[in-house]
C-alpha positions as CSV (number, residue, x, y, z in Angstrom):
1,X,114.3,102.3,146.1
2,X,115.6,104.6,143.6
3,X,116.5,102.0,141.4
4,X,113.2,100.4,141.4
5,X,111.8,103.7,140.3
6,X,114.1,103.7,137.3
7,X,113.2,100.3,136.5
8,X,110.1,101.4,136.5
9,X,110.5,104.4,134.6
10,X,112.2,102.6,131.9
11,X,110.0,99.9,132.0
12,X,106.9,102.7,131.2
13,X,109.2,104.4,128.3
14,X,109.6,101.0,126.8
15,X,106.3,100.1,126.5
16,X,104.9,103.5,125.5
17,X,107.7,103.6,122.8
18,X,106.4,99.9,121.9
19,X,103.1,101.2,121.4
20,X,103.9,104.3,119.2
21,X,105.6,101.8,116.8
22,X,102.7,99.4,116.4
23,X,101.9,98.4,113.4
24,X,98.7,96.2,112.1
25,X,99.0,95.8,108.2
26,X,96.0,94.7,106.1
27,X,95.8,93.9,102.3
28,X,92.6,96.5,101.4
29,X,93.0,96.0,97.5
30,X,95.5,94.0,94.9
31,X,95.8,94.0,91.1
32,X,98.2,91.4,89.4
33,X,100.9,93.7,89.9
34,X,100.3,95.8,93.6
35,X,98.6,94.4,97.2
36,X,97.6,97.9,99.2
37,X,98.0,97.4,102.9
38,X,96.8,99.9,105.3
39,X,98.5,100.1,108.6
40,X,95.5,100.1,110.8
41,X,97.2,101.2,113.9
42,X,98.0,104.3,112.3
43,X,94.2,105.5,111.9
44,X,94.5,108.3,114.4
45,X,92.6,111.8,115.0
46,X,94.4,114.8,115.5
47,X,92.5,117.8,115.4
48,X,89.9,116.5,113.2
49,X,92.4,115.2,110.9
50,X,93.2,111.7,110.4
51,X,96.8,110.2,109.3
52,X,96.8,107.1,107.2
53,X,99.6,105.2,106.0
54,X,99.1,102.7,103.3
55,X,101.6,100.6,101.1
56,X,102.3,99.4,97.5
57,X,103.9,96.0,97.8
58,X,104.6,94.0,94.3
59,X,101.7,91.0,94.4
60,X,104.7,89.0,93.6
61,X,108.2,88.2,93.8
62,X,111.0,86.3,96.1
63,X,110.4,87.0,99.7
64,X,113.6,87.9,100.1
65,X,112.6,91.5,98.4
66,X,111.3,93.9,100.7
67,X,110.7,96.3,98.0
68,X,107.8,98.3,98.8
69,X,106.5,102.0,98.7
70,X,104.7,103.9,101.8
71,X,102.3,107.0,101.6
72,X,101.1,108.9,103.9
73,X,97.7,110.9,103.7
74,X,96.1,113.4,105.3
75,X,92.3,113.1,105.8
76,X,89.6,115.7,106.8
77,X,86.6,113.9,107.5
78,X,84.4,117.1,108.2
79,X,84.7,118.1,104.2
80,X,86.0,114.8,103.2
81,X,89.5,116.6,101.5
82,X,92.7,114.9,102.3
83,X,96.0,115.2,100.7
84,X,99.7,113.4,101.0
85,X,102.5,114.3,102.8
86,X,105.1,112.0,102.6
87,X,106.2,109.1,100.7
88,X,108.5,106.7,101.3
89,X,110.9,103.9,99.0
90,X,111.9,100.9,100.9
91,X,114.4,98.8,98.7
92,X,115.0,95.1,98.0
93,X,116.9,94.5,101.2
94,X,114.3,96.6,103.6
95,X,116.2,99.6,103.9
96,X,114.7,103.3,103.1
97,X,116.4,104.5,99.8
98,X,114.0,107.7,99.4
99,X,111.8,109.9,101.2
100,X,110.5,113.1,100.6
101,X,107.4,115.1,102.3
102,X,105.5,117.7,100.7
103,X,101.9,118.9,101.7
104,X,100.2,118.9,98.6
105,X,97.0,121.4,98.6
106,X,94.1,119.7,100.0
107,X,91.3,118.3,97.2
108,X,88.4,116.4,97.6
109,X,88.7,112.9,97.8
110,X,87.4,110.5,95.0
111,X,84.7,108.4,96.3
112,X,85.7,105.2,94.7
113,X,89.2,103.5,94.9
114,X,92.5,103.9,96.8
115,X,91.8,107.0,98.3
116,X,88.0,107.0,99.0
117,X,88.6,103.7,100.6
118,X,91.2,105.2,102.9
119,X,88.8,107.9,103.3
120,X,86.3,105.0,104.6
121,X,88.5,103.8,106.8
122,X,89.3,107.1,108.4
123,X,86.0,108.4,108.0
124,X,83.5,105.8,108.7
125,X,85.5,103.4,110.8
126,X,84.9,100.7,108.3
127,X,87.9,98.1,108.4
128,X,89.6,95.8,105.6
129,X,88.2,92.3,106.1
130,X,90.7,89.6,106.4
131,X,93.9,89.3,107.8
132,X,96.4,91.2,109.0
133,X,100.3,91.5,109.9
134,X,102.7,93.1,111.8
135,X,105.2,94.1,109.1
136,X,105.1,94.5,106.0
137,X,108.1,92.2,106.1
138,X,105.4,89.6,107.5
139,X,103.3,90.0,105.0
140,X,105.8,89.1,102.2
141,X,107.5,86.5,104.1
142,X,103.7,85.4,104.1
143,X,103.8,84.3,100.4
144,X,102.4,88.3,99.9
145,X,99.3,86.9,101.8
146,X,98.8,84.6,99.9
């Protein structure tokens, strides 16, 4: 019996850990040179403030380069201020070379690109038509979604 329960237990952390860790990437804006991706799963309140992850992947290159950049914002949807508290390098071969956090002070958001559509997405529960991916390693193996 007692190792049923442990199964059972680990079975539970497993899947709660599997949850934590999802991730559901969609392309939100592009330019010739960047696709933004915001990880959907990620759009979470916490006392009235809302993390949001979003990433700079090159529009092109081999897929074989994982090179990307991650930022995460904070969002206050009450006085529509939000701010960013970490970033993060990923290099060519998908590994972190850089991170830093740092709470920057908190400033209004602009109400049109990057930010004020994050700010939608946190804000107004509107969502980023089109597909989505797992990874961001999915989404360049994807031909960048193309």
């Amino acid at each position: 019996m007692r190792g049923i329960a442990t199964f059972a237990l680990i079975a539970g952390l497993t899947l709660t850990a599997q949850s934590a860790a999802a991730e559901s990437w969609s392309r939100f804006s592009a330019t010739d040179r960047i696709a933004y991706l915001v990880d959907l799963d990620q759009l979470n309140a916490v006392d009235g403030v809302v993390a949001a992850r979003f990433a700079r992947v090159p529009s092109q290159g081999d897929a074989a380069d994982q090179s990307h950049e991650i930022e995460e914002v904070s969002i206050r949807c009450s006085d529509g201020q939000s701010r960013t508290t970490t970033n993060v390098t990923i290099g060519a071969d998908g590994a972190e070379t850089d991170r830093y956090s740092e709470e920057t002070p908190w400033e209004a958001t602009p109400a049109g690109g990057i930010y004020g559509a994050l700010k939608s997405f946190a804000c107004d529960s509107m969502r980023p038509r089109g597909d989505t991916w797992p990874t961001i390693a999915a989404f360049i193996a994807s031909r960048r979604g193309g």
